[in-house]
C-alpha positions in Angstrom: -20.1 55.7 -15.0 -19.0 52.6 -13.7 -20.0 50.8 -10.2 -17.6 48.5 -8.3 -19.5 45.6 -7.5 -19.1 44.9 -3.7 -18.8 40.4 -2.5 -19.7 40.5 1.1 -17.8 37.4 1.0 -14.7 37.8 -1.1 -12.3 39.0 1.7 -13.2 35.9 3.7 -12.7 33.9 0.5 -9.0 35.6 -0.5 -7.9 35.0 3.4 -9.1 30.9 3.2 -7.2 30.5 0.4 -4.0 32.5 1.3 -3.6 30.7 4.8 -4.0 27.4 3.0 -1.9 27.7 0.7 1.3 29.3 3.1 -0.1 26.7 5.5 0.1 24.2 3.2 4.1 25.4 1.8 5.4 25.2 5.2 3.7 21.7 5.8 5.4 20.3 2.5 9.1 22.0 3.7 8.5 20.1 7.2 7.3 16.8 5.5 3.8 17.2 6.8 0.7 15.6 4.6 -1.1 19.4 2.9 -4.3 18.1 4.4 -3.0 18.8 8.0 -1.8 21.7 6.6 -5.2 22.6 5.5 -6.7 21.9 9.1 -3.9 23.9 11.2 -5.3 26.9 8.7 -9.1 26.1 9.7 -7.7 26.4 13.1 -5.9 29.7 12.7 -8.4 31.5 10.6 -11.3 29.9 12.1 -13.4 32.1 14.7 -11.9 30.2 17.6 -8.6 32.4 16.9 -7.9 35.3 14.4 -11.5 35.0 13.1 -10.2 36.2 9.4 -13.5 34.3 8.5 -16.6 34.4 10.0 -19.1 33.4 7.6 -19.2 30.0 9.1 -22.7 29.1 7.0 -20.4 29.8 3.2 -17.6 27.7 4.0 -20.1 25.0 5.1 -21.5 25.1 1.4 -18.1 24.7 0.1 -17.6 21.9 1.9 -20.4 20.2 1.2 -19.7 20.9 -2.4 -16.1 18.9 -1.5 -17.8 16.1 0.1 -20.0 15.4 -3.2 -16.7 15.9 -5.5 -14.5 13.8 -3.0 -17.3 10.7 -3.1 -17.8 11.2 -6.8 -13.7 10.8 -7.5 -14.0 7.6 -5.1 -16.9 6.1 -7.4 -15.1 6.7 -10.3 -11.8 5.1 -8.9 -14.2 2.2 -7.7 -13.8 -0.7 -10.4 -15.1 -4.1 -9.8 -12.8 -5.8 -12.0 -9.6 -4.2 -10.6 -10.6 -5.1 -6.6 -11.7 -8.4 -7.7 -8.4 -9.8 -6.2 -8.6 -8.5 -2.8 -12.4 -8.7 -2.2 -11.9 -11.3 0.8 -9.8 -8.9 2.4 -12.5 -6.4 1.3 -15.6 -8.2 2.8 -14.2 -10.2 5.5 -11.2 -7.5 6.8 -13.0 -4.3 6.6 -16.4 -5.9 7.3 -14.7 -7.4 10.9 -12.6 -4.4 11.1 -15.7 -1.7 10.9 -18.0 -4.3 13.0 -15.1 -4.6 16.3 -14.4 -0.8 16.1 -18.0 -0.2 16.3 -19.1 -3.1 19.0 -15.9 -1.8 20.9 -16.8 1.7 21.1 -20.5 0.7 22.1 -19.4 -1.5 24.6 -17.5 0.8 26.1 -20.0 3.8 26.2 -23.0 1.7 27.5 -20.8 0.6 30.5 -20.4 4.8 31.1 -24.4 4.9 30.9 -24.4 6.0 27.3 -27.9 5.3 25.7 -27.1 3.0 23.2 -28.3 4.9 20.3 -26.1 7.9 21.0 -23.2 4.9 21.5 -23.7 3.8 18.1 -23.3 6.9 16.2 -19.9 7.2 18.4 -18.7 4.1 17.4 -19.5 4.7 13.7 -17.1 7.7 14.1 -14.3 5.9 15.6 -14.7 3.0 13.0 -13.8 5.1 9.8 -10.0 6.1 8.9 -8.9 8.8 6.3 -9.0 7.1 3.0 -7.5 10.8 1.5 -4.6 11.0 3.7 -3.5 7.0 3.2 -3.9 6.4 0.1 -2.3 10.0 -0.7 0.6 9.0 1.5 1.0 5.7 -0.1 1.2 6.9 -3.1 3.5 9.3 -2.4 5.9 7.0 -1.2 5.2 3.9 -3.9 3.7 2.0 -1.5 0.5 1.1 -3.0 1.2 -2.2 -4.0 3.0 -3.4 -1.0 1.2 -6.1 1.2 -0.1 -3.3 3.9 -0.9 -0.7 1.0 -3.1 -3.1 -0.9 -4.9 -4.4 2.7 -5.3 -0.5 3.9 -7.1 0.0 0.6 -9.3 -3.1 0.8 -10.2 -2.0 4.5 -10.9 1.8 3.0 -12.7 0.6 0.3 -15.3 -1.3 2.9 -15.3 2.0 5.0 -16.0 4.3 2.2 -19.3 1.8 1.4 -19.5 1.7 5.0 -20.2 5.6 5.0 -23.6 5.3 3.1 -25.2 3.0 5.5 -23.8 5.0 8.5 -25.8 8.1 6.9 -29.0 6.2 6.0 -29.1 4.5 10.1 -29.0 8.8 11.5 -32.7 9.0 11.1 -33.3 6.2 13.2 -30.1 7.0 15.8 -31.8 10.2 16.1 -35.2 9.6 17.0 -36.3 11.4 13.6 -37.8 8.1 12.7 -39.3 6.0 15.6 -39.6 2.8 13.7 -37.5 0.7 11.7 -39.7 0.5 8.8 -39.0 4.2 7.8 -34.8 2.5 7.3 -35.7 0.1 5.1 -37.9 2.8 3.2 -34.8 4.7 2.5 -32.8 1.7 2.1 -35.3 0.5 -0.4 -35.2 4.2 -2.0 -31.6 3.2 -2.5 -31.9 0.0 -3.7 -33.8 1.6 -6.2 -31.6 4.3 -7.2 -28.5 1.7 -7.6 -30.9 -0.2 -10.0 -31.6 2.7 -12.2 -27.8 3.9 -11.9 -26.7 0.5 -12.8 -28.7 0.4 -16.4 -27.6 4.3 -16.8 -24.2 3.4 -16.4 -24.5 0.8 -18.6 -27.1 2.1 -21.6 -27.0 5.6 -21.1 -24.0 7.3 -19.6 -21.6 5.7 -21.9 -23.5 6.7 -25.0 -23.8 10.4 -23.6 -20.0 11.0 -23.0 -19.4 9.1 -26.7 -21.1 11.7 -28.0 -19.6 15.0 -26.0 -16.0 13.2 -26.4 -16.7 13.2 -30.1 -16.7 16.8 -29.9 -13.4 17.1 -28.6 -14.3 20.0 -26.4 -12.8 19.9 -22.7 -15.3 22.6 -21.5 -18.4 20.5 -23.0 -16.8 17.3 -21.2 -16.2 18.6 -18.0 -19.3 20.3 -17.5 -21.4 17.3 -18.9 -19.1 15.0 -16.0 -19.9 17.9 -13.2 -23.6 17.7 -14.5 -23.9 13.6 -13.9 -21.9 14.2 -10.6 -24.5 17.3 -9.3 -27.2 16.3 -10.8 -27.1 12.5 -9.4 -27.0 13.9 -6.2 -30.0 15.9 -6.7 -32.0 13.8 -7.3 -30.8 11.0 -4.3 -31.4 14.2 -2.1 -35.2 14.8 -3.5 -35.4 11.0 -2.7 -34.5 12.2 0.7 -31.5 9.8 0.2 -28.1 11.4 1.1 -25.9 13.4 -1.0 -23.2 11.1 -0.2 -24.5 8.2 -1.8 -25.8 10.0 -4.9 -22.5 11.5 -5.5 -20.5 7.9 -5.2 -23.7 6.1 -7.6 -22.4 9.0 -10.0 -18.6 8.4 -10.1 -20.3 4.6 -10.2 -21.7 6.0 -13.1 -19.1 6.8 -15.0 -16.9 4.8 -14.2 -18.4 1.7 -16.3 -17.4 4.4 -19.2 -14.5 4.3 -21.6 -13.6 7.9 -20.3 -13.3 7.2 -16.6 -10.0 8.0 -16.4 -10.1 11.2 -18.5 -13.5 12.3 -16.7 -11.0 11.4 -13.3 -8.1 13.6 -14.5 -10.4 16.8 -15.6 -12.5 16.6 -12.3 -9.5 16.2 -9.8 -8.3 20.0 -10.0 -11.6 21.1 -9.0 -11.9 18.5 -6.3 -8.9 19.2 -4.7 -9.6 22.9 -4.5 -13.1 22.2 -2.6 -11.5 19.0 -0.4 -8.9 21.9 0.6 -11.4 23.9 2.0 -13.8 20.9 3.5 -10.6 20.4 5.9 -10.0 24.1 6.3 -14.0 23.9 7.4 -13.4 21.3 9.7 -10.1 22.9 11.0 -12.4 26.2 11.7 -14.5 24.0 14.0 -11.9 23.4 16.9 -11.9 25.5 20.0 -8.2 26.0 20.9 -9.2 27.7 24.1 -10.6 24.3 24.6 -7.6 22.4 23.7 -5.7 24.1 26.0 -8.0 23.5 28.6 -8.0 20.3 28.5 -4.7 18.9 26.7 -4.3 15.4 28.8 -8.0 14.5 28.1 -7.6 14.7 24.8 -4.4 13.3 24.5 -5.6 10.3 26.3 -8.8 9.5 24.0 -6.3 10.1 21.5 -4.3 7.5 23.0 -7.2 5.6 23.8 -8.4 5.3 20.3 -5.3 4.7 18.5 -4.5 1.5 20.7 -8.1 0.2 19.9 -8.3 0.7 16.2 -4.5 -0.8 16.0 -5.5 -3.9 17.9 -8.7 -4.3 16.0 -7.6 -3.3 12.9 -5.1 -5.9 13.1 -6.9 -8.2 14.5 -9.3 -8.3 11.4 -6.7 -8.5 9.1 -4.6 -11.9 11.2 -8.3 -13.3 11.2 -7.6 -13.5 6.8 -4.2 -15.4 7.9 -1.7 -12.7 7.4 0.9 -12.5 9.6 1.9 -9.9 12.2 4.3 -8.5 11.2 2.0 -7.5 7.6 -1.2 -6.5 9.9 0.6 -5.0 12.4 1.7 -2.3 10.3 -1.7 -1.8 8.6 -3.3 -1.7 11.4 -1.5 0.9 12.5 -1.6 2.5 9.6 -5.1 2.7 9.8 -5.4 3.9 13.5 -6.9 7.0 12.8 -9.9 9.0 12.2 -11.0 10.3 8.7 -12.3 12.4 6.9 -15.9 10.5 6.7 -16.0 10.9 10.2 -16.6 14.6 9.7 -19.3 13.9 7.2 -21.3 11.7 8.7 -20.5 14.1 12.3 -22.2 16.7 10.4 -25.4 14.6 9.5 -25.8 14.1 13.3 -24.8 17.8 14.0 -28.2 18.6 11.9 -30.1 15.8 13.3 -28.9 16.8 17.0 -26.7 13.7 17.5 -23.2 14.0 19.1 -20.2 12.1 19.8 -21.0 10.4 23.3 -23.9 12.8 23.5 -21.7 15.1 25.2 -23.0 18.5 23.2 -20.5 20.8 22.1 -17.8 19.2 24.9 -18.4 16.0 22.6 -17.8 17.9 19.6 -14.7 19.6 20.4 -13.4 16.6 21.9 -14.2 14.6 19.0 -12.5 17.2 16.7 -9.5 17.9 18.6 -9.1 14.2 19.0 -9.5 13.6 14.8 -7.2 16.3 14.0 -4.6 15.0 16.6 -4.4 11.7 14.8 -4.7 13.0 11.2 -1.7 15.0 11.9 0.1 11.9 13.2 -0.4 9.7 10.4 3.0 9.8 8.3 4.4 9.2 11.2 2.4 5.8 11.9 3.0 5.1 8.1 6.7 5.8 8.5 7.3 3.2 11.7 4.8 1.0 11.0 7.6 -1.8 9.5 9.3 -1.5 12.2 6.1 -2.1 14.6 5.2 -5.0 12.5 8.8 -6.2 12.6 9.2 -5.5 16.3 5.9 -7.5 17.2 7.0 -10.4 14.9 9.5 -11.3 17.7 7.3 -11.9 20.1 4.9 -14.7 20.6 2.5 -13.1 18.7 4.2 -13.8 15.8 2.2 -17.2 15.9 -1.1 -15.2 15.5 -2.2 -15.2 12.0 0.2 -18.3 10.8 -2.0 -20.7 8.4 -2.0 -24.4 7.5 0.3 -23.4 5.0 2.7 -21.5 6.8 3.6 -24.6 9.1 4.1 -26.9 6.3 3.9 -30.7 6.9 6.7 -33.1 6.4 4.4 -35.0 3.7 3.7 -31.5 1.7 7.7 -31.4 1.3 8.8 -30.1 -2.3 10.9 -31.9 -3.9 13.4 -29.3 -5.8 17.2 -28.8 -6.4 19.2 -26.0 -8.5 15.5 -24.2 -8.9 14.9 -20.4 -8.4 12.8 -19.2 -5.6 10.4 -16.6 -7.0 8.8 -14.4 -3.8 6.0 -12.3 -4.9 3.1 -12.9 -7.6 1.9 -9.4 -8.5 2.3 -8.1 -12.0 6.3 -8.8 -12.2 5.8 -12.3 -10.5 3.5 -13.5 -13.0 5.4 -12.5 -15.6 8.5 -14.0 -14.5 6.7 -17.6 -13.7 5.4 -17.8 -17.1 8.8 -17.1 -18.8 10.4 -19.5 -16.0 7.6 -21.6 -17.4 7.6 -22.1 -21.0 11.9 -22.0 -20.5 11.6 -24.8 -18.6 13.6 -23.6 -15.3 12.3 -25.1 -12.5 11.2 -23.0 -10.0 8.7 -22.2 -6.9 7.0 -19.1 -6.0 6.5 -17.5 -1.9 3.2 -15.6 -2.0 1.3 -13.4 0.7 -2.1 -13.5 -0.8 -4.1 -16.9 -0.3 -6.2 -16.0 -4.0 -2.9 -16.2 -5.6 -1.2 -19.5 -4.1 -5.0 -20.9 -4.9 -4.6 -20.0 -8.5 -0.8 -21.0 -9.0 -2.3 -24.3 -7.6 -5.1 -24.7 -9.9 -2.5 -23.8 -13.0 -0.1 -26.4 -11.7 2.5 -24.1 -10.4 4.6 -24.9 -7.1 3.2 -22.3 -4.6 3.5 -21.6 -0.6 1.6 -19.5 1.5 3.8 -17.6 3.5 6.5 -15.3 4.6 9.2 -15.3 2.8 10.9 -13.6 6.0 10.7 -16.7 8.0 13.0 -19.3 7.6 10.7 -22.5 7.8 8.6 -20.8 5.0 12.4 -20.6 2.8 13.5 -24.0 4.2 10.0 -25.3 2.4 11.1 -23.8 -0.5 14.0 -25.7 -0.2 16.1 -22.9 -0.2 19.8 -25.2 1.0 19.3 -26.6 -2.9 18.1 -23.5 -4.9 20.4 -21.2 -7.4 18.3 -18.9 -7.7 15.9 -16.3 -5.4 14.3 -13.5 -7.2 12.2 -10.9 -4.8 9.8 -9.4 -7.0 7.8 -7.5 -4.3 7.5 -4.0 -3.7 7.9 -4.1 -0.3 11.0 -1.8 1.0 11.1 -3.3 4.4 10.8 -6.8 3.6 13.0 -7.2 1.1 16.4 -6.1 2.6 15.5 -9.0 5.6 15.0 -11.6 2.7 17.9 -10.9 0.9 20.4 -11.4 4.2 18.2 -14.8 5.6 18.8 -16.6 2.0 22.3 -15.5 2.1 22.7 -17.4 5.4 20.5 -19.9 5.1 22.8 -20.8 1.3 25.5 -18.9 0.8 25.5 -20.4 -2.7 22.7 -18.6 -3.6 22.2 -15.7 -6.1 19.6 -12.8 -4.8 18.3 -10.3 -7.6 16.0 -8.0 -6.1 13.3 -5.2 -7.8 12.8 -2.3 -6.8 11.1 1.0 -8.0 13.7 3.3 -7.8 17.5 3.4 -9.1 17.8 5.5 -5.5 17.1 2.6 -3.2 19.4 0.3 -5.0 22.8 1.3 -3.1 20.8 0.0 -0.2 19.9 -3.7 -1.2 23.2 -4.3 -2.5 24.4 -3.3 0.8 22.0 -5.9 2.2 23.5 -8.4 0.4 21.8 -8.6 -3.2 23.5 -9.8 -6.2 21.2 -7.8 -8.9 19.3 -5.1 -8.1 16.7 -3.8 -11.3 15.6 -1.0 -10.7 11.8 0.0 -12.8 12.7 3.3 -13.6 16.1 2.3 -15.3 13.9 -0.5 -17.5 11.1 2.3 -18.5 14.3 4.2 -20.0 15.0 1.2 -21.9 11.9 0.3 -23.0 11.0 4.2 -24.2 15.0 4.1 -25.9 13.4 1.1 -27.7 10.3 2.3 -29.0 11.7 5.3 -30.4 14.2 3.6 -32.3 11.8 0.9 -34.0 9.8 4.3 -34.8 13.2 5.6 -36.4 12.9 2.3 -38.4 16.5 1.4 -36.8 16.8 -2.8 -37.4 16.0 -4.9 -34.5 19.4 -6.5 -34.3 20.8 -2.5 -34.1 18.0 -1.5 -30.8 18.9 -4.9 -28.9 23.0 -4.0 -29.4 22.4 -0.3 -27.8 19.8 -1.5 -25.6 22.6 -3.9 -24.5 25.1 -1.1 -24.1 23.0 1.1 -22.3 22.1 -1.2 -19.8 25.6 -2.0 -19.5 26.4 1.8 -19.4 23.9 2.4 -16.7 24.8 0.0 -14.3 28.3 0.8 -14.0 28.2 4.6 -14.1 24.9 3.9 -11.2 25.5 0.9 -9.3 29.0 -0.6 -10.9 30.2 -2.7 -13.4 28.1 -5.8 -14.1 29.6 -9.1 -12.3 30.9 -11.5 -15.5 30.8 -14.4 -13.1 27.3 -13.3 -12.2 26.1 -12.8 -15.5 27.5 -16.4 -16.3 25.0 -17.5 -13.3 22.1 -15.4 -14.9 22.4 -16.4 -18.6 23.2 -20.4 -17.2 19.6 -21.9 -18.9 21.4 -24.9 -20.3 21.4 -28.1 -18.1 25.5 -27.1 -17.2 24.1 -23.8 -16.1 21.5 -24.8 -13.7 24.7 -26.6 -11.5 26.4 -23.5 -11.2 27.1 -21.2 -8.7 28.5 -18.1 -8.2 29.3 -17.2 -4.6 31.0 -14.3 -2.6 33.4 -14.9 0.0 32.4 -13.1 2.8 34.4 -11.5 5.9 35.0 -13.7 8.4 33.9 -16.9 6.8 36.1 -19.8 7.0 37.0 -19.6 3.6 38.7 -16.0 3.8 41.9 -17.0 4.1 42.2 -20.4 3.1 43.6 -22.3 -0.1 41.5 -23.9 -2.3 43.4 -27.1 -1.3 42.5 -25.9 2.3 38.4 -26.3 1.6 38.7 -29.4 -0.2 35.9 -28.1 -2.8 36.6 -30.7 -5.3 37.9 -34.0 -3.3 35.0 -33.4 -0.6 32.2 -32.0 -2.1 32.7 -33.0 -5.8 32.5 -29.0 -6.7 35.1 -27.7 -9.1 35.9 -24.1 -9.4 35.8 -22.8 -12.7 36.6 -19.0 -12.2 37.8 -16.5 -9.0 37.0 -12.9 -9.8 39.4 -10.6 -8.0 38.3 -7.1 -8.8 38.4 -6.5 -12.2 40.4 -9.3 -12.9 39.5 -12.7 -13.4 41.6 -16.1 -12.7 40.5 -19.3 -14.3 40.9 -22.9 -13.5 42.8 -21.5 -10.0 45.4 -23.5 -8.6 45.4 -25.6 -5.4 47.3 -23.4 -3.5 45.3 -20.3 -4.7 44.4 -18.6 -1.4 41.1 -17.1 -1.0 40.3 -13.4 0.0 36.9 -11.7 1.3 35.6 -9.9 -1.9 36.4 -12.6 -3.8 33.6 -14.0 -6.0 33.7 -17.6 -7.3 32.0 -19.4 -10.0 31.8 -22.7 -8.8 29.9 -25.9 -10.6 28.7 -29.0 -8.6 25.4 -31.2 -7.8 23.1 -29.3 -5.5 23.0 -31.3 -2.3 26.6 -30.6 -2.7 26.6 -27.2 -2.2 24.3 -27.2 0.5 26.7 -29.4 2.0 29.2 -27.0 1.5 27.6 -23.8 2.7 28.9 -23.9 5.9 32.5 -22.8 4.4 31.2 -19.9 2.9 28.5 -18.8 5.1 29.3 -15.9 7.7 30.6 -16.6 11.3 28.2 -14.4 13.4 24.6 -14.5 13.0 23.3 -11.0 11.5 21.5 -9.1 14.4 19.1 -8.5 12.6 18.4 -12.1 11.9 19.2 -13.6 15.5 15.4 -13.9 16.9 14.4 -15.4 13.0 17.5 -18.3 13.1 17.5 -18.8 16.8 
């Protein structure tokens, strides 16, 4: 006879994970982030509403068991080598950006006759953002490696070390430990630990997932990687060190290993399954009888705390010499609370601290307040540019402006028919060493101070600055270049560079990268000459490999490459410009004098003969070429009268044309450009 086995637990269990997940569907239909779709379902199945779960003490031990996995995926991701190149904003922005949130907050509670421990605990709350919810909302929308994407994750990375210390100070915040010497006892406890992790993950750990990897069985793998993750943490907590840093010194661990991104990829499912129901957990905490009760309170230290952390946040960040416009928009991308709050609210829970020392009212306010602002992030992420853009118009726009934004008459560059490279990330570099060794003379427009410090040292012409401002292009001697190639991923800034150039030189050619073939119909709009798209080049570059794999002769895979590039651009974005291409392909000495230039609606050139302008008896520019749609006239007469659309290949000395851009250059300012040229 057979006995149904009875879970006490199960139905609980089947109604946390069916809430989430509908939850979670109708978050992703209305463009909502799935982890405020996890919180809304803590919320409705909590025991503040339907109460569907009551075993508050089991989803607690899930979450914990999310916490661990979510600070063991962040010790993996966690190389050295990789955030070598934005330590400075690392140290110096998050260090100044946790320090002012916390000093703030404390500051504020002490003059409310907070006891200052109690104030310090608050403020260590208020200080951390969600490191899950930006860096998933980044990465959703490629914006990782724009300027605010890599400066929210040097100011996360700080927080997420941050956390540890937080943890370790409870004891003392609490009154569990009455003198100081018990911190640096646990301190020294972790000293210790990171010392034997460090020769583990160097002698050991490798060695050990060598040898399971040679096996080449996933379920030996993944349970030696959940046993180095569980088992670190163990034995921190024995140590009476906390779980959280045991479970980040094992993704330390392992990531020094060859197989840190295959341990990453195998953990991550089961990760994402616990983090889920951490924020249900944290969800199932809020009282909506008291949110109700008190909806402007908490919508004013909602308030209250996003105006702080944006101000300090970006305050921090101008302090490193960005400008506003850049740490406006992190900062307010950063403006809320996160998901380490929670944790580090629960270690005070257990060691009877809470936030403001306000009891369960603190709590719930604390809570409602975090949940508030999680929900509210894409939208801070969505007008952030335009914050940062808005604020850039004001006087503030002098805040965070470096020596080498306001260039000196005696650091002029001394440049003519050059190309104007803006951006020195992956695709920059590349481009400045083929500009290089070709011989093309060129100058590059970079954001991050490490970068225009290392073009320097390797002898390559470098600025500091916005390439959004006209002095920084006027340095770059923009009137006198051919050439300006935007090779940053930055959606919002490129479209602004692309029209200032074209004012600034009409004369000049704009090609323009971008991620996706999708946002291409929108730079040309802006004015861009060539728009390449990544996407389109990964086809090209995968159509390549497979033919050399085929054998196919070299000769054969450049001709189709050739044709399918061609084939692509005019079925997607329109047959390729000849006159442009003549531009593009113009490395000779000849090339580097010529020009190809659109004549735009209401410039003084619509209209008028080429006898009219006087190209050639004025300037000393000849016109070798007029492209009217699809056909082309050469060698044009003088009485040749010019239409908008019209695109002309031109050749002449490059004062010349900067001479000469006032008869092509549009009559009205752009709006958009008015506050920048005024």
């Amino acid at each position: 006879m057979l006995f149904a086995v009875s879970l006490p637990f199960l139905n609980e269990i089947v109604a946390l994970f069916l809430v989430s997940v509908l939850i979670a569907y109708i978050c992703y239909k209305i463009k909502l982030v799935p982890i405020a779709g996890f919180l809304i379902a803590g919320v409705i199945i909590g025991p503040n509403a339907l109460g569907l779960v009551q075993d508050i003490e089991l989803v607690d031990m899930l979450a914990e068991i999310g916490i661990i996995l979510l600070l063991f995926t962040i010790g993996i991701e966690f190389s050295l080598e990789k955030l070598a190149r934005i330590k400075k904003a690392i140290i110096v922005g998050g260090g100044l950006q946790v320090s002012l949130s916390v000093a703030a907050v404390v500051g504020i509670l002490l003059f409310f006759g907070v006891e200052w421990k109690v104030a310090v605990y608050t403020g260590c709350l208020v200080a951390l953002s969600s490191t899950a919810i930006i860096l998933g909302l980044l990465s959703e929308q490629g914006k990782t490696d724009t300027p605010s994407g890599r400066l929210s994750l040097a100011v996360l990375i700080f927080q997420d070390l941050a956390i540890i210390a937080m943890v370790l100070l409870i004891p003392i915040l609490s009154g569990e430990s009455d003198s100081i010497s018990d911190v640096f006892v646990v301190l020294g406890k972790a000293v210790a630990l990171i010392a034997i992790v460090v020769l583990l993950a160097r002698k050991v750990v490798p060695w050990i997932l060598e040898k399971v990897a040679q096996t080449r069985r996933q379920e030996l793998f993944i349970l030696t990687v959940m046993a180095i993750c569980f088992g670190t943490a163990a034995i921190t907590n024995l140590a009476d060190v906390s779980l959280a840093l045991g479970a980040f010194l094992a993704g330390l661990v392992v990531s020094e290993s060859h197989y840190s991104d295959h341990a990453l990829s195998e953990i991550l499912p089961v990760k994402t399954i616990f983090n889920a129901v951490f924020f249900v957990s944290v969800g199932m905490l809020l009282d909506l009888q008291f949110v109700l009760d008190y909806p402007l309170l908490l919508l004013g230290i909602a308030a209250g705390v996003l105006v702080l952390k944006f101000i300090l946040s970006s305050i921090s960040l101008l302090v490193l010499g960005y400008p506003i416009r850049i740490a406006a928009a992190t900062g307010l991308v950063l403006a809320q609370i996160g998901e380490f709050s929670f944790v580090l609210e629960r270690a005070g829970r257990a060691a009877g601290l809470t936030p403001g020392g306000y009891g369960d009212i603190g709590s719930q306010t604390f809570i409602a307040v975090s949940v508030i602002l999680m929900l509210l992030t894409p939208l801070f992420l969505h007008v952030s540019p335009k914050v940062g853009e808005m604020l850039s118009k004001t006087p503030l726009r002098k805040f965070g402006q470096t020596k080498a934004e306001s260039p000196s008459p005696e650091e002029k560059i001394d440049l003519e028919d050059h190309m104007i490279l803006v951006g020195y990330g992956h695709a920059g570099r590349n481009l400045a060493r083929v500009f290089k060794e070709t011989g093309i003379p060129f100058i590059v427009v970079e954001m991050n101070p490490e970068s225009v410090n290392e073009m320097h040292e390797e002898g390559i012409k470098a600025i500091y600055g916005d390439a959004s401002r006209t002095h920084i292009l006027e340095h770059a001697q923009i009137y006198k270049a051919k050439l300006c190639v935007i090779a940053i991923n930055d959606p919002d800034a490129s479209p602004r560079i692309i029209k200032l150039s074209k004012y600034l030189n009409p004369t000049i050619q704009t090609v323009v990268r971008t991620r996706y073939l999708a946002e291409a119909d929108f730079l040309e709009n802006a004015g861009a000459d060539k728009v390449v798209p990544e996407e389109m080049e990964t086809t090209v570059r995968l159509f390549s490999t497979v033919l050399s794999a085929y054998m196919i002769p070299e000769e054969e895979i450049q001709q189709h490459i050739q044709e399918l590039r061609a084939e692509d651009y005019q079925i997607m974005r329109g047959s390729i410009q000849e006159a442009h291409l003549m531009v593009l392909q113009g490395l000779d000495e000849e090339g580097l004098h010529t020009r190809a230039v659109l004549v735009r609606e209401g410039s003084y050139a619509a209209g008028k003969s080429l006898s009219d302008l006087m190209l050639r008896n004025k300037y000393q520019i000849t016109v070798l070429t007029v492209q009217r749609g699809n056909n082309n006239i050469g060698n044009p007469a003088g009485e040749f009268t010019l239409k908008a659309g019209d695109r002309l290949v031109m050749v002449g000395l490059a004062d010349r044309f900067a001479e000469a851009a006032e008869i092509f250059r549009e009559a009205e300012i752009p709006e958009e450009l008015k506050d920048e040229i005024s």
